[in-house]
C-alpha positions as CSV (number, residue, x, y, z in Angstrom):
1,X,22.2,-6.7,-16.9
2,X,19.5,-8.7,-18.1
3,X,17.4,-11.0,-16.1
4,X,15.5,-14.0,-17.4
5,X,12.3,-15.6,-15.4
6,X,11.6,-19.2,-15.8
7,X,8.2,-20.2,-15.0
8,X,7.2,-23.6,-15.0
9,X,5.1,-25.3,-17.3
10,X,2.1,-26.2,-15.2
11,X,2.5,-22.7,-14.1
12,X,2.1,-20.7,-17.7
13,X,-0.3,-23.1,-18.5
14,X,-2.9,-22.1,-15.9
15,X,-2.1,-18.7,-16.4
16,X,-5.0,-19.0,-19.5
17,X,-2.9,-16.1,-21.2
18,X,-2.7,-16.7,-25.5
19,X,1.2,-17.5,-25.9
20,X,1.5,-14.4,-27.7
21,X,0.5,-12.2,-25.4
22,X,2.0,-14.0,-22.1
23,X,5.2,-11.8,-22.1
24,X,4.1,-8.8,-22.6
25,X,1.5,-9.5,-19.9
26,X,3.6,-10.4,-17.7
27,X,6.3,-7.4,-18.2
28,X,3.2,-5.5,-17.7
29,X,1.7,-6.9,-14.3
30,X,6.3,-6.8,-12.8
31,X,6.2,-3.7,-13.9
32,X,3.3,-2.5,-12.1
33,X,4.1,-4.3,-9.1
34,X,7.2,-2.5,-8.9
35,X,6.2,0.1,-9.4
36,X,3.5,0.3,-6.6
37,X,6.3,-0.6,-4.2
38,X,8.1,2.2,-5.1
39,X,10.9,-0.4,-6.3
40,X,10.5,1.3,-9.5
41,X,9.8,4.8,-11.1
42,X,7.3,5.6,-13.3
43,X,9.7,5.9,-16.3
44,X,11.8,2.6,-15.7
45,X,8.3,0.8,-15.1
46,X,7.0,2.2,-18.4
47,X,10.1,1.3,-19.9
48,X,10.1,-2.4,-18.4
49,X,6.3,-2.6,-20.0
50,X,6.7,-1.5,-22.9
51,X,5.0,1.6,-22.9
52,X,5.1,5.4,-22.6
53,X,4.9,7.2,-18.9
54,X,1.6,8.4,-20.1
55,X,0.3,4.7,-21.2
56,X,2.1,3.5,-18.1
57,X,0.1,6.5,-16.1
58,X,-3.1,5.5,-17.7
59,X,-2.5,1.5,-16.4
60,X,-2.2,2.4,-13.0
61,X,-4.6,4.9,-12.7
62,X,-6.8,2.3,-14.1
63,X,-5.5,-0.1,-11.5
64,X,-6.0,2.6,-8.4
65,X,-2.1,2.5,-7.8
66,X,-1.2,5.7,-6.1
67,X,1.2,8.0,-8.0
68,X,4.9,8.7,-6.2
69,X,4.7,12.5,-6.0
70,X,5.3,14.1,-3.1
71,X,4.9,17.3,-1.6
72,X,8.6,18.4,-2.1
73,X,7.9,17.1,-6.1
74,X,5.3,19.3,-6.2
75,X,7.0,22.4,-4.9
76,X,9.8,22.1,-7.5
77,X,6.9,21.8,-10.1
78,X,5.6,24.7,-9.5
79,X,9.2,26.2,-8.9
80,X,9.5,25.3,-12.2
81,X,6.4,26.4,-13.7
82,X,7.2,30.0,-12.5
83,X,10.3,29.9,-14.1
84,X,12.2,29.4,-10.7
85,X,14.5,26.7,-11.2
């Protein structure tokens, strides 16, 4: 399924953003926002913006977004790190 967004004129014009750069922008910003309430994962909001789980890391780390990782994630990390799937 894809999903188009309209946004008004008078809207995307006082968003100041350079018309080339306005749709990646703003896959960028939904994607975060998703992302931060745990709508999305990491990987389908990386995907969504365009950019690897580590770029996508990097952006909201930047952006002070807490990570998704629980204490039961981290037990099967380390599960897995000593070879205990």
């Amino acid at each position: 399924m894809n999903v188009t967004l309209e946004i008004p004129e008078e809207v995307s014009q006082a968003m100041r953003l350079p018309p080339g750069e306005a749709r990646t922008r703003l896959q960028l910003e939904l994607a975060a926002a998703l992302y931060a309430q745990g709508i999305l994962s990491l990987g389908k909001a990386a995907r969504l913006a365009g950019l690897s789980r580590w770029e996508m890391n990097d952006v909201l780390a930047r952006r002070a977004v807490p990570m998704h990782y629980t204490e039961a994630d981290l037990q099967n990390d380390l599960d897995y790190a000593r070879g205990r799937q």
